[in-house]
C-alpha positions as CSV (number, residue, x, y, z in Angstrom):
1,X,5.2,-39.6,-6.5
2,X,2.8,-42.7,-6.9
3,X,-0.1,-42.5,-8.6
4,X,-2.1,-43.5,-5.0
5,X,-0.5,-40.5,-3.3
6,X,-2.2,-37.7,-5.7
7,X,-5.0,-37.3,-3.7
8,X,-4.1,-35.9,-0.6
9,X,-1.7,-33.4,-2.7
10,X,-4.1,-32.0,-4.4
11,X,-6.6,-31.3,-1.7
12,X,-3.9,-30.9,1.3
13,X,-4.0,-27.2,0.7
14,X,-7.0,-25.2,1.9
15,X,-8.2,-23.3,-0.7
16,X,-11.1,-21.1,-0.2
17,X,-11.4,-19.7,-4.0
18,X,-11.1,-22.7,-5.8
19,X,-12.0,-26.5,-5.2
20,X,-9.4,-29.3,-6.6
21,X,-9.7,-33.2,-7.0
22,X,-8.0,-36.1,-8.8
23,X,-9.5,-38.8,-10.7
24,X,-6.6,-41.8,-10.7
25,X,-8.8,-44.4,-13.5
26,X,-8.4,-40.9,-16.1
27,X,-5.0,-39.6,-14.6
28,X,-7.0,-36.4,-14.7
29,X,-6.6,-33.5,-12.1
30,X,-9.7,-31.1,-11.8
31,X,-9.7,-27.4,-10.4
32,X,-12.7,-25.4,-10.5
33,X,-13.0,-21.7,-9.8
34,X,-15.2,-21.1,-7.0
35,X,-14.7,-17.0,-6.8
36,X,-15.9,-15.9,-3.0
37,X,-16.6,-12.0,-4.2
38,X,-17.1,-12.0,-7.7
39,X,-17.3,-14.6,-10.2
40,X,-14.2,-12.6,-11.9
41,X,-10.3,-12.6,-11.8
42,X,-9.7,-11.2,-8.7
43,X,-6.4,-10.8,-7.0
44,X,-7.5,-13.6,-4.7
45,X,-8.3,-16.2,-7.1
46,X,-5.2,-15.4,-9.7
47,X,-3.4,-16.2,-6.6
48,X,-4.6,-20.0,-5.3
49,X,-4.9,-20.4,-9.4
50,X,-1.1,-20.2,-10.0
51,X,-0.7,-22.2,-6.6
52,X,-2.3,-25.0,-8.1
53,X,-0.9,-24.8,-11.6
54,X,2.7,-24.7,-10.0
55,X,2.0,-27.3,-7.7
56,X,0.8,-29.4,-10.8
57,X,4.2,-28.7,-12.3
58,X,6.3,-29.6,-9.8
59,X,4.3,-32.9,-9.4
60,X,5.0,-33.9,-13.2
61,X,8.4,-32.4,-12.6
62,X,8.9,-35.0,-10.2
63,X,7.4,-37.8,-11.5
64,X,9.6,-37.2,-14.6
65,X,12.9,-37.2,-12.3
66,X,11.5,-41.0,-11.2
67,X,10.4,-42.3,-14.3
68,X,6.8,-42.9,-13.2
69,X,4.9,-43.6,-16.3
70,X,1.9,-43.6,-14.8
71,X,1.4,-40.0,-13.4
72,X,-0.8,-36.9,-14.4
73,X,-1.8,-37.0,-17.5
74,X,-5.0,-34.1,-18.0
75,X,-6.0,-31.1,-16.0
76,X,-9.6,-30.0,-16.3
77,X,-10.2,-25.9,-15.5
78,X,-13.6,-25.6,-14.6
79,X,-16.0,-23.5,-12.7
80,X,-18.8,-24.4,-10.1
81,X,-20.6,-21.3,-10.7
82,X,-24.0,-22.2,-12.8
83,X,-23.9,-20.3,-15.7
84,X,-20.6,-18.8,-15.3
85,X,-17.1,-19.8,-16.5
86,X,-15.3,-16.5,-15.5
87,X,-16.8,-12.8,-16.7
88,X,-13.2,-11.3,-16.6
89,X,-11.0,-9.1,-15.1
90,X,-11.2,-7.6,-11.9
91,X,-13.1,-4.5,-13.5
92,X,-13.8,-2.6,-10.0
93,X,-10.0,-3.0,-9.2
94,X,-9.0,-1.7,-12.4
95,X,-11.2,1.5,-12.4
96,X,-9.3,2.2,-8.9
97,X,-6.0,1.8,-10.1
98,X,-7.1,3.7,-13.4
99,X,-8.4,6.8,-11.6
100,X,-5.3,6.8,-8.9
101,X,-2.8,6.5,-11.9
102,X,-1.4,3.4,-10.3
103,X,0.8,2.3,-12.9
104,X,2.5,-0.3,-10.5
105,X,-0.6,-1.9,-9.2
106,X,-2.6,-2.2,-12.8
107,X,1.3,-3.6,-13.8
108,X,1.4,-5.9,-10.6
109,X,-2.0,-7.2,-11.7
110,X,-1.4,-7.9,-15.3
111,X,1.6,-9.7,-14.3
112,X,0.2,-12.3,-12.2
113,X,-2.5,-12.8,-15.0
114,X,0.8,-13.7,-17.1
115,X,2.3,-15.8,-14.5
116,X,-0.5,-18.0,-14.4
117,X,-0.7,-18.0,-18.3
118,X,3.0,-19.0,-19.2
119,X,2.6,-21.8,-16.3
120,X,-0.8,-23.1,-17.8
121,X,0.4,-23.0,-21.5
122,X,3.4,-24.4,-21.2
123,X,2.8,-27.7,-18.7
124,X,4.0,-30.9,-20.3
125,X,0.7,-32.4,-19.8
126,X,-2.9,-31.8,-21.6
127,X,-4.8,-29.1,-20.0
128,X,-8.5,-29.0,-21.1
129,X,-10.7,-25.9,-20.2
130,X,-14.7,-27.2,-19.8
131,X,-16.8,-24.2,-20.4
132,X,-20.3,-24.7,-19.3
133,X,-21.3,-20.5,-19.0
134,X,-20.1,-17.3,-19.8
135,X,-16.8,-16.3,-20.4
136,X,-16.1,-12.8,-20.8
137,X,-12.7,-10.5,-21.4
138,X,-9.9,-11.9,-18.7
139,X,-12.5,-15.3,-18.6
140,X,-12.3,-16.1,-22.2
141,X,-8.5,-15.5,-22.4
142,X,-8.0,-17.9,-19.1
143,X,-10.3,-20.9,-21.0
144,X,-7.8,-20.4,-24.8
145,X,-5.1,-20.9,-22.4
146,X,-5.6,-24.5,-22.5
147,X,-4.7,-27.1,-24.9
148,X,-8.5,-27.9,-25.5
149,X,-11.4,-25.8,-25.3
150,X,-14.6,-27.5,-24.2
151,X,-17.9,-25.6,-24.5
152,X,-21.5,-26.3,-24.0
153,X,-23.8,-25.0,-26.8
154,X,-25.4,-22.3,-23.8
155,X,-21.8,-20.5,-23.4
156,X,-21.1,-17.5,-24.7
157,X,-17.6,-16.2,-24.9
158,X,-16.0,-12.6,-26.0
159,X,-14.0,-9.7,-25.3
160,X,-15.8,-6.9,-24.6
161,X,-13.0,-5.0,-23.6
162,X,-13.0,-2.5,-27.0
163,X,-16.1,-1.3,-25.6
164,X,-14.0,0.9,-23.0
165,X,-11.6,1.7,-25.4
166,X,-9.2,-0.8,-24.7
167,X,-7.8,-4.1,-25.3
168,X,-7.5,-7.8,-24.0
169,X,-4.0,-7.3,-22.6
170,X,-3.6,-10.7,-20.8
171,X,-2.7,-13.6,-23.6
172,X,-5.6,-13.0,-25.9
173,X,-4.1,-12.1,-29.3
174,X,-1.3,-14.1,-29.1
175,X,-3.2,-16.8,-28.1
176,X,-6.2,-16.2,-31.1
177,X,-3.5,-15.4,-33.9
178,X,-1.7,-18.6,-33.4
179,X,-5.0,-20.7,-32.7
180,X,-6.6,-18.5,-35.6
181,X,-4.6,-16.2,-37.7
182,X,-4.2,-12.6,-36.7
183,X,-6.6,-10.9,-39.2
184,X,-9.6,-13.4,-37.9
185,X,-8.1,-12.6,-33.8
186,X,-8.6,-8.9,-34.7
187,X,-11.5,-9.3,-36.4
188,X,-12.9,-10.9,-32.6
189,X,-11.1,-8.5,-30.1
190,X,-12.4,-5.6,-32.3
191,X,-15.9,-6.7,-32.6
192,X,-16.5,-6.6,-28.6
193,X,-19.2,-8.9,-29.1
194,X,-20.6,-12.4,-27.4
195,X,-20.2,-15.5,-29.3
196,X,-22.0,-18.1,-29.4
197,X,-20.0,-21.6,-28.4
198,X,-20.9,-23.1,-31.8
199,X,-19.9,-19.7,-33.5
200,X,-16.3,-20.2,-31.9
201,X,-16.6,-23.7,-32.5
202,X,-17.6,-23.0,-36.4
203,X,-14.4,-20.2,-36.2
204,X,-12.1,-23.1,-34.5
205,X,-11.9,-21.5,-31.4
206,X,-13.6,-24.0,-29.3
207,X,-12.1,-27.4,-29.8
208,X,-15.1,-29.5,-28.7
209,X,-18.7,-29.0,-28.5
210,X,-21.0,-30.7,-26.1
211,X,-24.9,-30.2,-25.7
212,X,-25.8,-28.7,-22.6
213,X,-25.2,-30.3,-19.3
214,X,-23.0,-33.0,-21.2
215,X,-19.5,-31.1,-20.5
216,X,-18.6,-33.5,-18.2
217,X,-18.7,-36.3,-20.5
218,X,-17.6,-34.7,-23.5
219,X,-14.4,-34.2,-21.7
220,X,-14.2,-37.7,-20.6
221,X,-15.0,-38.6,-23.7
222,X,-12.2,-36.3,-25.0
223,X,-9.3,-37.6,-22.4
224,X,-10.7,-41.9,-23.8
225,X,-9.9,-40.5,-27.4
226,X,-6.7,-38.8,-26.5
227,X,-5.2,-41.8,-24.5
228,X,-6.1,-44.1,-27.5
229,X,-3.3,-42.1,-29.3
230,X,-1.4,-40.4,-26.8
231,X,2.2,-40.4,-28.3
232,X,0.8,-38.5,-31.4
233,X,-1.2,-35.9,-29.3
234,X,1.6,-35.6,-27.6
235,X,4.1,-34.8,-30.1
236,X,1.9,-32.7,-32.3
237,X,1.9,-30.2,-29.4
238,X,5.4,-30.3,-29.0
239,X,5.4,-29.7,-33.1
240,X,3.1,-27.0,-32.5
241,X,5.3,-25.5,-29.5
242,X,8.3,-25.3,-31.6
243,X,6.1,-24.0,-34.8
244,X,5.1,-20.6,-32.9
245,X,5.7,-21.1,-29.6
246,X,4.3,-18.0,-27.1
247,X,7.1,-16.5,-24.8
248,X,6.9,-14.8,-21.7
249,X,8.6,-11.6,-23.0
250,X,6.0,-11.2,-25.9
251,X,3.3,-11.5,-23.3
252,X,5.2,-9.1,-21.0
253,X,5.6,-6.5,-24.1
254,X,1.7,-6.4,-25.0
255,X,1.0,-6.4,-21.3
256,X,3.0,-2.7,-21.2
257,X,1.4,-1.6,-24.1
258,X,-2.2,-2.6,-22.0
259,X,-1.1,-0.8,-18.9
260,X,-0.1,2.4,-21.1
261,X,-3.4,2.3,-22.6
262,X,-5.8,2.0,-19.4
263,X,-3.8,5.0,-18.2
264,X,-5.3,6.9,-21.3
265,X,-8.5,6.0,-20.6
266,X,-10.8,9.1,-20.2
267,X,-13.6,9.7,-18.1
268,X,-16.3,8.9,-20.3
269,X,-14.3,5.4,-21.0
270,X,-14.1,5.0,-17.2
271,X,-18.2,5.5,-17.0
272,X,-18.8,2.6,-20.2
273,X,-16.1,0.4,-17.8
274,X,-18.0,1.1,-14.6
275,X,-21.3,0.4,-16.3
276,X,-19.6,-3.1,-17.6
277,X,-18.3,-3.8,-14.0
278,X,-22.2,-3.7,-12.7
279,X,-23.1,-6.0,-15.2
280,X,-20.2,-8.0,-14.1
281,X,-22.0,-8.3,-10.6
282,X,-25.8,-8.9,-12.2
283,X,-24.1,-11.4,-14.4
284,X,-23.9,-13.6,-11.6
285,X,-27.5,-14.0,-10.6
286,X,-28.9,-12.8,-14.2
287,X,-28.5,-15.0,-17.5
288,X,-28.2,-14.0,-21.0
289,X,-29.3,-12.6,-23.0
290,X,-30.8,-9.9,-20.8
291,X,-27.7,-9.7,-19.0
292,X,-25.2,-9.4,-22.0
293,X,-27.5,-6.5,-23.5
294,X,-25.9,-4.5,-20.9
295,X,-22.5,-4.5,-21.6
296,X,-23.4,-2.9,-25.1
């Protein structure tokens, strides 16, 4: 595919939960979440999510087959929500499943959120995750899915999931223990508590940190850097890949241990979950730290 025809194939499809478009001078593909019900991972937006991420990957499949040197080179996760990356999992859905012992439809869930996790990871181009809000639970695990992690210093990012008694099932451990170690990614998952973007940056979590309202550029800035030395970017990820690469049966194993876990989950869990869900919704509309105070 030429670098002219990008474009129209990334904006040919009619997406109603998230909003695409291609930059050609940084060879940089942008998607932002634009979540119609909730600002969380619903069913819906999982779905036009891994749409996109597989259409990405067959476009650098293709452009590999011809030998185009001058295809995609970055894509940009995003969200055009003020205030919010993503505040998680779909936590209304879950206490439904949950109470109806659904075991198929909480595993039917947590699959697709590991489909579009092994597709993200594991594209042969840089994938940078621009965090200008909160990022909560399934949120926070969908931003370390990138190769980069961009935050301003207003975002706040954790996994309050330990607060229900359970666990972020959906790429979060492995993803902290290889970007951490797995005493300092425990340490996180069982604190349930919000971080600040330069705690996480202090911690290594967050690649890059940018003052408020300067994501944008910090990323640009970022993808300048990056294309100075591309090669060596590059092949350190590949060096990392090999090092402790993630594969899609560990993330299916720890995503059966989550579904036998929500199942467990007793009423009293279900009521902390259902008051999190609420705050889910205020989250939206409310900003921190009044907000966050209610997920405690």
């Amino acid at each position: 595919m030429d670098c002219e025809q990008y474009p129209a194939y990334f904006t040919q499809e009619n997406y109603s939960e998230i909003v695409t478009r291609y930059e050609p001078e940084q060879r940089a593909a942008w998607c932002y979440m634009r979540p119609v019900s909730r600002p969380c991972c619903t069913p819906e937006l999982l779905s036009e999510l891994e749409h996109f991420h597989r259409s990405i990957e067959q476009c650098v499949k293709r452009d590999a087959e011809r030998g185009n040197r001058d295809g995609l080179r970055f894509l940009v996760l995003a969200s055009r929500i003020p205030g919010v990356f993503n505040l998680g999992g779909d936590l209304a859905l879950f206490l439904r499943l949950i109470r109806a012992g659904d075991r198929e439809g909480l595993f039917r869930y947590a699959k697709s959120c590991i489909d579009l996790l092994h597709v993200g990871y594991h594209l042969p181009i840089t994938t940078i995750s621009l965090v200008q809000g909160d990022a909560f639970g399934g949120g926070f695990e969908g931003a370390l899915t990138s190769r980069v992690l961009v935050a301003e210093r207003r975002a706040q990012m954790g996994l309050p999931e330990i607060l229900f008694n359970l666990f972020p099932g959906m790429g979060a451990y492995s993803l902290l223990a290889r970007k951490l170690d797995p005493a300092r990614a425990e340490r996180l998952i069982l604190s349930g508590r919000m971080y600040s973007a330069e705690e996480l940056y202090e911690m290594g979590v967050v690649d890059v940190l940018a003052e408020n309202d300067q994501g944008e550029e910090a990323v640009y800035a970022y993808m300048k850097k990056h294309n100075r030395a591309h090669n060596g970017y590059e092949a350190i990820h590949k060096v990392r890949q090999i090092y402790n690469p993630i594969s899609y049966d560990e993330l299916m194993r720890i995503v059966a241990i989550w579904v036998d876990t929500a199942l467990q989950l007793n009423e009293r869990d279900l009521r902390v979950m259902e008051r999190i869900s609420r705050a889910q919704e205020k989250l939206a509309i409310l900003r921190p730290p009044a907000a966050v105070k209610q997920l405690a």
